[in-house]
C-alpha positions in Angstrom: 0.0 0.0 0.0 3.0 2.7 0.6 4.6 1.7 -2.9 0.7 2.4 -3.8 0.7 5.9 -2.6 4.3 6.7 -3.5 3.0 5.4 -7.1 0.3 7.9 -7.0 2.4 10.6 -6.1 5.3 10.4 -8.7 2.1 10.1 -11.6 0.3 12.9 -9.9 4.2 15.2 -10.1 4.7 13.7 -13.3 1.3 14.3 -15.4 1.9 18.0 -13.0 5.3 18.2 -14.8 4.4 17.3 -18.2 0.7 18.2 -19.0 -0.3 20.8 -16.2 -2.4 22.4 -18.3 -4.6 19.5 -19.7 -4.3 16.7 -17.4 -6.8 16.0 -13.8 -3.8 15.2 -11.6 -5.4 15.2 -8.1 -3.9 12.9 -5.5 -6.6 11.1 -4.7 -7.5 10.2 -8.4 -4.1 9.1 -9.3 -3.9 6.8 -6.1 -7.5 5.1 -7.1 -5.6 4.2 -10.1 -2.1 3.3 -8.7 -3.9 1.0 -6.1 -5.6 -0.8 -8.6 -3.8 -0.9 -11.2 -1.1 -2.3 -8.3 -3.7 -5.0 -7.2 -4.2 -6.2 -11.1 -0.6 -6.3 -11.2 0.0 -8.4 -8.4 -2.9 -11.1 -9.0 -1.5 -10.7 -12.4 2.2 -11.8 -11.5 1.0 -15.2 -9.5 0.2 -16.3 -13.6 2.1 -14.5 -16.2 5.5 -14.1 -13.6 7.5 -10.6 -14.9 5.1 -9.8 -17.8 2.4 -8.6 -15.4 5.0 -5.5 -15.6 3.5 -5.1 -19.1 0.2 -6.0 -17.9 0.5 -2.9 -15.7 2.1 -0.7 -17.4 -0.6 -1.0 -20.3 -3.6 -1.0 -17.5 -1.8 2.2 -16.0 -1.7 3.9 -19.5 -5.3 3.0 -20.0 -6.7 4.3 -16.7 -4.2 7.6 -17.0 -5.3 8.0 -20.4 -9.4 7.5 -19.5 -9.8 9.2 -16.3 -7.1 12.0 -15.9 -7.5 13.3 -19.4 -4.1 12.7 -21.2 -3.3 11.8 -24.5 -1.5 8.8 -25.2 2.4 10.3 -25.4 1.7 11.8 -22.4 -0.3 8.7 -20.3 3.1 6.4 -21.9 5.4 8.5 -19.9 3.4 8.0 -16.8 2.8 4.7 -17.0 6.4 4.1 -17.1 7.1 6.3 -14.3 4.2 4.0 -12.0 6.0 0.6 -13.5 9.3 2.3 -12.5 7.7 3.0 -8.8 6.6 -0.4 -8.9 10.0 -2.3 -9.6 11.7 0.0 -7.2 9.3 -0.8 -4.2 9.8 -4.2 -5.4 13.7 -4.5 -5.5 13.9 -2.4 -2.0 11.3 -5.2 -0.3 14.1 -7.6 -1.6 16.8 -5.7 -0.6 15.7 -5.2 3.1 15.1 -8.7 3.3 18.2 -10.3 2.8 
């Protein structure tokens, strides 16, 4: 759930950085879509393994495109930014485990 709301917050800064002008980049919209696209992801990677990544990343382009009003460029950078978030959560849970 924190790599959720960090997630949220580097699409909300990054659709802020890149489309200000066009783009609904409120917190709380960006972390419904974080948090789910996160939960896909991770019922995703019990069957598909590291291609859930590309699940995501396609769900989070998708959602950023639909509900915060970006065109497709735009939603593409964020998406990568979230997977980005994503991996990096990922390799510091591994990290702090060993």
């Amino acid at each position: 759930m924190l790599v959720a709301l960090i997630a949220s917050l580097a699409m909300s800064l990054t659709m802020w950085i890149i489309a200000r002008h066009e783009a609904d980049a409120s917190i709380a919209r960006t972390f419904m879509i974080a948090f789910g696209v996160a939960v896909i992801t991770a019922i995703c990677s019990w069957f598909m393994g590291p291609f859930a990544l590309l699940v995501g990343f396609l769900l989070a382009a998708w959602a950023v495109r639909q509900f915060c009003y970006l065109r497709w460029p735009h939603a593409f950078v964020v998406a990568g930014v979230f997977v980005a978030v994503q991996v990096g959560g990922i390799l510091l849970r591994l990290a702090m485990k060993s």
